[in-house]
C-alpha positions in Angstrom: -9.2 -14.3 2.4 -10.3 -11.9 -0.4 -7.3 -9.8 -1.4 -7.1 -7.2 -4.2 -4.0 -5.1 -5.7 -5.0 -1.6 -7.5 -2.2 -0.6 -9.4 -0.8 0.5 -12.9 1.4 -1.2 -15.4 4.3 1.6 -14.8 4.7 1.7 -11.1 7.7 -0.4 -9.5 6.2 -1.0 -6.2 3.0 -2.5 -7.9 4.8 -5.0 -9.8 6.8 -5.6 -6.1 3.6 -6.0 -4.3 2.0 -8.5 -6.9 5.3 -10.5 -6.9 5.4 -10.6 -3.0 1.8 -12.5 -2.6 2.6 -14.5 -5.5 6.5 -16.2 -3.6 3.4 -16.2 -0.8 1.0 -18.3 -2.8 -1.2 -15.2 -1.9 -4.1 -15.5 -4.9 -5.4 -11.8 -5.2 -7.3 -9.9 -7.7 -5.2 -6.9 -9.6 -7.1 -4.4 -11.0 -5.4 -1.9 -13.2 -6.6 1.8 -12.3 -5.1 3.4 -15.3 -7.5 1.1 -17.4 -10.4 0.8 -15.1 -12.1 4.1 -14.5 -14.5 1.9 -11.8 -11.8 0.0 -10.4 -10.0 3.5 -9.5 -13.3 5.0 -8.0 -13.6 1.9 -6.1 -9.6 2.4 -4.8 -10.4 6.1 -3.8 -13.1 5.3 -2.3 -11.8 2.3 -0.1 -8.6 4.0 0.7 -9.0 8.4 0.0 -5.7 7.9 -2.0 -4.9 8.4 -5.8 -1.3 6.7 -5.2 -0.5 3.1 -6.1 0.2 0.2 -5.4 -3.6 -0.2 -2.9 -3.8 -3.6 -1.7 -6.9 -4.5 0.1 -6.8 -7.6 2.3 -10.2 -8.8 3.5 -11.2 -5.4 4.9 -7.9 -4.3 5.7 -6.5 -1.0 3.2 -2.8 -1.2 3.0 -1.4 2.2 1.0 1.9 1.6 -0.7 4.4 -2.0 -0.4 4.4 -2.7 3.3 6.0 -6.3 3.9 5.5 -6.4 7.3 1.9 -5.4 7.1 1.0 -7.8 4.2 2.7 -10.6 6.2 0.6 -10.1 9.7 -2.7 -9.7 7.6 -2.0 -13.0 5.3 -0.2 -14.7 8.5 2.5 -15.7 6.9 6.2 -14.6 8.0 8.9 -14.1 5.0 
């Protein structure tokens, strides 16, 4: 499972997401999009959003901290 969180340093819901697959034991890549003028193309691209937290999980686009929809992709239940 390939998963990836686009996010920035300021935004609550990113730091909630990140924490989330971490209590999961979820390894993921974050890529900070107010840093990384490639990694937010790459986030607009995959999801036709500027808003954060993005978390991509295998080919699945999840817009914003969705529990329920992290937990059916990973296939782990909270």
């Amino acid at each position: 499972m390939k998963v990836k969180v686009f996010s920035t340093p300021t935004c609550p819901y990113c730091h909630m997401a990140k924490d989330y697959l971490s209590s999961k034991n979820v390894a993921f890549d974050a890529i900070d999009v107010s840093q990384d003028a490639q990694g937010l193309e790459e986030m607009r691209n995959l999801s036709g959003q500027m808003g954060v937290p993005v978390i991509v999980i295998d080919d699945n686009v999840i817009v914003g901290f969705n529990k329920s929809r992290i937990d059916a992709l990973i296939g782990k239940n909270s």
